[in-house]
C-alpha positions in Angstrom: 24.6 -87.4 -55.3 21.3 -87.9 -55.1 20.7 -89.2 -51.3 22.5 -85.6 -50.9 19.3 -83.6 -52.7 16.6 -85.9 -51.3 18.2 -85.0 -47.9 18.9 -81.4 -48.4 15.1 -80.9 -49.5 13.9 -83.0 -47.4 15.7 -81.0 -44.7 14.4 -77.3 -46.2 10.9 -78.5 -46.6 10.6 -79.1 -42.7 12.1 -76.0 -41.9 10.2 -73.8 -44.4 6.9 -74.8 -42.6 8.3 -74.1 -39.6 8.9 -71.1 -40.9 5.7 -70.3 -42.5 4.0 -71.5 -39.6 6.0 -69.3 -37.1 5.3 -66.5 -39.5 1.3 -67.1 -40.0 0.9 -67.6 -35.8 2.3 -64.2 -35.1 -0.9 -61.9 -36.9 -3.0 -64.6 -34.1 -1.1 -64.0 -31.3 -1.5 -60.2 -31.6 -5.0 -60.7 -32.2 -5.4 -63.0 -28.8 -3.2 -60.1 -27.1 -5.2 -57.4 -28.4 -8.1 -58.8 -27.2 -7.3 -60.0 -23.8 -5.7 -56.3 -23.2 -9.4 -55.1 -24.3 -10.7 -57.1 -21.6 -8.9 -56.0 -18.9 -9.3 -52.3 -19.6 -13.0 -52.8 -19.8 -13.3 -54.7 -16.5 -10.7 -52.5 -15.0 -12.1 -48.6 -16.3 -14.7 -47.3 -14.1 -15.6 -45.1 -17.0 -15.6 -47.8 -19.6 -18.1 -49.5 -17.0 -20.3 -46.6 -16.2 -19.0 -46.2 -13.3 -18.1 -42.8 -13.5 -21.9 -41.7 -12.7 -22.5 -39.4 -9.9 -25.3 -38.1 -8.2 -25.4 -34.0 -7.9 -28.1 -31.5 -7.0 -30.7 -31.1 -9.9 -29.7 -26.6 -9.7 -26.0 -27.9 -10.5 -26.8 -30.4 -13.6 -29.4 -27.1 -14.9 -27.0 -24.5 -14.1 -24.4 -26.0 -16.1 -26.6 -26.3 -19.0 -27.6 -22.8 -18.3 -31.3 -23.4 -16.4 -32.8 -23.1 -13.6 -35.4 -25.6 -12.4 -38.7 -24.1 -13.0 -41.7 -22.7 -10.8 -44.0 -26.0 -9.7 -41.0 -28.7 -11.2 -40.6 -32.1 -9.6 -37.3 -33.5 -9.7 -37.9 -37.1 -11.4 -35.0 -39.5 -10.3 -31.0 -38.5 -9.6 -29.8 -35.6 -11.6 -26.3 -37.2 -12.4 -23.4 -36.0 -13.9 -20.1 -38.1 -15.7 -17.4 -37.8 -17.4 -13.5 -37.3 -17.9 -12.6 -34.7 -20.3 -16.4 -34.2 -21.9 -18.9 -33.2 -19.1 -22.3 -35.0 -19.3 -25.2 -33.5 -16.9 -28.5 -34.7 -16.7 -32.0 -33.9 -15.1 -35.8 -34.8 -15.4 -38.4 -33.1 -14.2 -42.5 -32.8 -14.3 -43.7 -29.6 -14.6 -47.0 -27.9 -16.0 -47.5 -28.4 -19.9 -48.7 -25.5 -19.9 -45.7 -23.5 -18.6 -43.3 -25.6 -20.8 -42.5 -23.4 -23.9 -42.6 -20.1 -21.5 -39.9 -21.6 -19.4 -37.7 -22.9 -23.1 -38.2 -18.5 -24.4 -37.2 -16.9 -20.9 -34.5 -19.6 -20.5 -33.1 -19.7 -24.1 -34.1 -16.5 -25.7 -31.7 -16.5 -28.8 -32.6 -20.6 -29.5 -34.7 -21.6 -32.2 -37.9 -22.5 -31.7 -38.5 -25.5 -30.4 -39.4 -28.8 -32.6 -42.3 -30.8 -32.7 -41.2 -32.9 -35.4 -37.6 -34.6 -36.1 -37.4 -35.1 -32.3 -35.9 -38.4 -32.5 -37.2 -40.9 -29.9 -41.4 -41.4 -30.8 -42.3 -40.8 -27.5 -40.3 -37.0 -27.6 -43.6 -34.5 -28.3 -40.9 -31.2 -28.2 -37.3 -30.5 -28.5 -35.1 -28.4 -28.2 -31.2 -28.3 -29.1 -29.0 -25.4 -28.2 -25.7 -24.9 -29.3 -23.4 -22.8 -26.8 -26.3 -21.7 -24.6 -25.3 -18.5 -22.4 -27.6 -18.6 -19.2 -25.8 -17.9 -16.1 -22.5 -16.5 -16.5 -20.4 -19.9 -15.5 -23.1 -22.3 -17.6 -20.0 -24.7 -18.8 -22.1 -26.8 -21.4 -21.4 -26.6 -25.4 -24.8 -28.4 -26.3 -28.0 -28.2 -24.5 -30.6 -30.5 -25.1 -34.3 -30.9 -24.0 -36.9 -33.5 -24.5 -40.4 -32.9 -23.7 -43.1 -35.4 -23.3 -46.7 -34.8 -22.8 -48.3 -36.6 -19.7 -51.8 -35.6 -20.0 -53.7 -32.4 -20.1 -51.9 -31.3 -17.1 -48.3 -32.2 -17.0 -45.1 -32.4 -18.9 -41.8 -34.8 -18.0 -39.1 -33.0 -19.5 -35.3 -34.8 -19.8 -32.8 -32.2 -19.7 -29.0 -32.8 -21.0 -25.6 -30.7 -21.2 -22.6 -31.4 -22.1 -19.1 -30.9 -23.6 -17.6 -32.0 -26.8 
């Protein structure tokens, strides 16, 4: 009787870390799964990879936002735009300094002021943020956001941003 019960539990003992073993490699295999299907959708998603930038004309990116390009602006770089469902426009100009918070009023004339403190980035000397700015009648932007820095006596480099949520 007893070669019977060293053999049956030597028997179940085998198969009960199999088992276990089995059991405890599944939560890793998802894990490696998980992780190699991450992989591929980053390396394959042209959004994902920021990809989905595209160059438009500086009047579309501001007219989406509401805005025009103001009197004696230079276009700074591509005014791009990206996005799927959410809409992201973007624009940077110089213009006069002087001419910056005239151009915010006439644009924007039910904003807030704009800020000169709490403007995030250090380098950011004014801001504005505008919630559902009207504009032009076919402005598509939910948020409107611009940063203002000061380049001297003279001139101003303003970063403009609308977008979607």
């Amino acid at each position: 009787m007893s070669e019977i019960w060293s053999e049956t539990g030597a028997s179940r003992g085998r198969t009960r870390w199999g088992v276990v073993a089995a059991i405890m490699g599944l939560p890793a295999l998802a894990v490696i799964g998980f992780v190699a299907m991450m992989v591929v959708w980053v390396v394959t998603d042209d959004e994902a990879r920021g990809a989905g930038l595209e160059k438009v004309p500086c009047a579309d990116a501001l007219h989406f936002g509401g805005a025009e390009l103001p009197d004696g602006a230079q276009v700074v770089g591509a005014c791009e735009v990206q996005g799927f469902q959410d809409i992201h426009y973007s624009a940077a100009f110089r213009m006069p300094r002087a001419d910056v918070r005239d151009w915010l009023t006439h644009t924007y004339p039910d904003a807030p002021a704009p800020e000169t403190e709490f403007c995030g980035a250090g380098d950011v000397d004014l801001c504005l943020d505008v919630d559902h700015p009207g504009g032009h009648p076919d402005a598509g932007a939910h948020v409107v956001q611009v940063n203002v820095e000061h380049e001297g006596a003279d001139t101003a480099l303003v970063r403009f941003a609308a977008f979607t949520l």
